[in-house]
N, C-alpha and C positions, 0 to 999 in steps of 0.2 A: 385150379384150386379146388377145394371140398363140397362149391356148391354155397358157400355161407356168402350171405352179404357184405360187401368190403366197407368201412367209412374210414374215412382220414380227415385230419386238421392240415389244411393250405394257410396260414397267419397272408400270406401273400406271394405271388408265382416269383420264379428263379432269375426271370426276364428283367424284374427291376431291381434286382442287384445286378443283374451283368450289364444291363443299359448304366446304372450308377460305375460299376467297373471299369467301363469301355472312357467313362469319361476323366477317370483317374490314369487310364495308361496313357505314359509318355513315347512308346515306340512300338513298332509291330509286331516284335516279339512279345509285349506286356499284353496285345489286344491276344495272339493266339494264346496266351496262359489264358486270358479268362477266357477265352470261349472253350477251353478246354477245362476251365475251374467247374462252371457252369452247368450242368448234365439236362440243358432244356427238353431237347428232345423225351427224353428217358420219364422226364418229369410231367407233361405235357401228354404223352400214351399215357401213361399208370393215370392221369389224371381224367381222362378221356375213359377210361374202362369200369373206373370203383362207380358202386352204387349210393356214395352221400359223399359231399366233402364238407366239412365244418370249415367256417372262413368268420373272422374276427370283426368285419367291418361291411357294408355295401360298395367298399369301392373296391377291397381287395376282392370280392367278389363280382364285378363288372369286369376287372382286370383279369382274371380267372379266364370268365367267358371270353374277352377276347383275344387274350392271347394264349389260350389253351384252347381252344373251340369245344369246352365243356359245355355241356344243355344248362341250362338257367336254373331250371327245375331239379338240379341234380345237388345244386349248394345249398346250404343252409347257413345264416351269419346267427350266429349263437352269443358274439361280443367277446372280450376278452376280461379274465376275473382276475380278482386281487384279492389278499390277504388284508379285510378293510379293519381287522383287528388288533396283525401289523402294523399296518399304515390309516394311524389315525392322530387324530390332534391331541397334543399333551398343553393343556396351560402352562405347566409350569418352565415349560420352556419359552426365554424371552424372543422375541421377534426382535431381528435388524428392521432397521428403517431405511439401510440402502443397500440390500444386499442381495442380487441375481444371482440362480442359482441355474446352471443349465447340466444335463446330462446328457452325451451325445459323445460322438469319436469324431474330431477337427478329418482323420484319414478317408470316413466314409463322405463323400460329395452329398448325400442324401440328408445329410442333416443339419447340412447350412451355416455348419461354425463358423466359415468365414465371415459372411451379412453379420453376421451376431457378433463379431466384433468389428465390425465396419458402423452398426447398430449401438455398440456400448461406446465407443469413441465419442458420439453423441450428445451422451447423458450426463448429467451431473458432474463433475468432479468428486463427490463423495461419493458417488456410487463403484461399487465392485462387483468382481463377477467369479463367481466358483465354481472351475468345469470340472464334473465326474468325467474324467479321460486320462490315460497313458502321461504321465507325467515326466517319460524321457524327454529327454533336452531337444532331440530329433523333433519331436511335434511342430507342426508344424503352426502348429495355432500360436508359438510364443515369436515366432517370427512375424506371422499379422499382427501379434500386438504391439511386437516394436515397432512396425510401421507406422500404427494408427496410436501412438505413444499413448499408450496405456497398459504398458507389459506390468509396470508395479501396481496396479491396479486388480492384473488377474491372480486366481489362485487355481491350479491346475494340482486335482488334488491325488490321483494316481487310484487304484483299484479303491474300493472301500468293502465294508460289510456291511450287510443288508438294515444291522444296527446302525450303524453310522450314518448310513443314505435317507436312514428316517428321520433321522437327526438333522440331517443338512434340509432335507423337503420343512421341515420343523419350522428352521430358525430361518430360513431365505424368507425375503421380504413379499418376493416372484418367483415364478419358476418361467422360463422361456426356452418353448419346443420351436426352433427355426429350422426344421426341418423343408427340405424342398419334396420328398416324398415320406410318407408312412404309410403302414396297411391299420397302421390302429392307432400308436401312441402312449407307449404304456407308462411312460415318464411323467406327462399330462393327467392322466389318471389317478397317479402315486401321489400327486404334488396335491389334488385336490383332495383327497383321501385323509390327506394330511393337515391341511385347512390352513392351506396356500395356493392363493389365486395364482392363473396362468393367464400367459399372453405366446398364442400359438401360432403359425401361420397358417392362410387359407393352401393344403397343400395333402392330396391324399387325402387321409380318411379321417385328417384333424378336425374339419369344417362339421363333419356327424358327430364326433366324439364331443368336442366343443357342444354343442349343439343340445344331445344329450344331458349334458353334467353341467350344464351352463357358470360355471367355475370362473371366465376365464375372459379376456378379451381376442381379439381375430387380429392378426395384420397381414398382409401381403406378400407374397412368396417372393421370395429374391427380391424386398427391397427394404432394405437397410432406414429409409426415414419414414416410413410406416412403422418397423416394426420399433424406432426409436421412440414414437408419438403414443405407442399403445404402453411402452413401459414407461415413459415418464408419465403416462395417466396416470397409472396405479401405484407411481411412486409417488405422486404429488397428493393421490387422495385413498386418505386411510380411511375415510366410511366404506369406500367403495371397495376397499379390499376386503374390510373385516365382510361387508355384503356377500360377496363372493365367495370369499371365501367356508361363508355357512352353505350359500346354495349349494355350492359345487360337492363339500363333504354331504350331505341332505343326496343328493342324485346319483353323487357316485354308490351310495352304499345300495340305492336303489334301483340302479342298473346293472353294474360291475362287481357286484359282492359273489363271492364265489358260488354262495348257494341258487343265488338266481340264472348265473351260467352254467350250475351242473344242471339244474331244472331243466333251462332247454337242451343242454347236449341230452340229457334223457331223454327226452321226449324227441328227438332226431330220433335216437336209435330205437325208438317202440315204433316211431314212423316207419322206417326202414325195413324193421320185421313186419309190421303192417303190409306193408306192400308187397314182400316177397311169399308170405301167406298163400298159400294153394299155387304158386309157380312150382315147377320141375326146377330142379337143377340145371346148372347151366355152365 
């Protein structure tokens, strides 16, 4: 190249979509597509040789170093920002009082849809559930739910508009990330943003995020009566949501608002000139 210093955004490495992959294929030929979907290697050098990578989280950055054998010293976690202007609470929009709200693809394994209706089987009988996902008949999430007899219960709403998804963050009672991996969580983010408590699992890079924006209550990865016991918490107790629901909108704007993660992507890249300052080219 020219000599100029390289920096790139990793959100999270290629390795844990094709681990998530590997566990979606059904036969050998499914395992050689993805590891030919995949371009780890390719990913992994280019990763190994730039002089900054911006990463979203400390864990997608742990995950980085180890399974890219990047130097530690070489990331920067900047967080991941949002439109808190977009995504903010309207009063006039009424709240349900039993109505989960999850965004996620049943297709991707990483995101735990299936617990999350193993999970909503659970709960109330007035309670519903409304998944931002692929609303073909193929899904395989309307199949969980006839099993665990609650298919009239869900609403599988098919693509939506950025309008509409604020809408839905708006009026859901919860928002539930059952995710089994994330490098960030940007649903959880949104949902708080919006001033609707969440209930996420301990999983990836939810547990910091959470942490952060304290919005939201934790339950347990891949288990279905944890993560029943944290939503009929917050179904049962409306102080505690309205609580939360303030904190979390209060922290997200003062971590995740777009201007405070241009600030640090700035200040990476004055870093990065900084350093490269009286070097030769190379």
């Amino acid at each position: 190249h020219m000599g100029l210093p390289i920096v790139s955004t990793i959100h999270h490495p290629l390795t844990v979509d094709r681990r998530a992959s590997f566990i979606r294929d059904e036969s050998f030929r499914e395992a050689i597509g993805t590891m030919q979907f995949y371009p780890i290697g390719m990913q992994a050098r280019v990763a190994r040789k730039i002089d900054r990578i911006f990463t979203s989280s400390e864990e997608s950055a742990r995950t980085i170093v180890r399974d890219f054998g990047v130097r530690p010293n070489r990331i920067r976690n900047v967080l991941n920002g949002l439109d808190t202007d977009l995504f903010c609470p309207d009063p006039s929009v009424s709240k349900s009082t039993a109505e989960l709200l999850c965004v996620g693809r049943a297709s991707d394994p990483n995101k735990g849809i299936r617990s999350l209706i193993q999970a909503f089987a659970k709960l109330p009988e007035n309670t519903t559930l409304t998944l931002v996902d692929n609303d073909h008949p193929g899904n395989e999430v309307f199949k969980w739910a006839r099993q665990h007899g609650v298919g009239d219960r869900l609403r599988v709403t098919g693509r939506v508009e950025t309008g509409e998804l604020v809408h839905l963050y708006r009026r859901a009672t919860a928002v539930v990330v059952p995710s089994r991996y994330e490098g960030f969580g940007l649903p959880a983010v949104e949902a708080m943003a919006c001033g609707t408590p969440v209930v996420a699992c301990r999983a990836g890079a939810l547990p910091e995020v959470m942490a952060l924006s304290q919005g939201g209550l934790m339950a347990e990865r891949d288990d279905p009566l944890s993560l029943a016991q944290a939503l009929n918490t917050l179904l049962e107790q409306d102080e505690l949501r309205k609580r939360l629901a303030q904190v979390g909108r209060e922290q997200v704007e003062a971590h995740f608002s777009w201007p405070r993660v241009a600030a640090a992507t700035a200040a990476g890249y004055a870093e990065v000139l900084e350093e490269r300052r009286g070097v030769p080219d190379r």
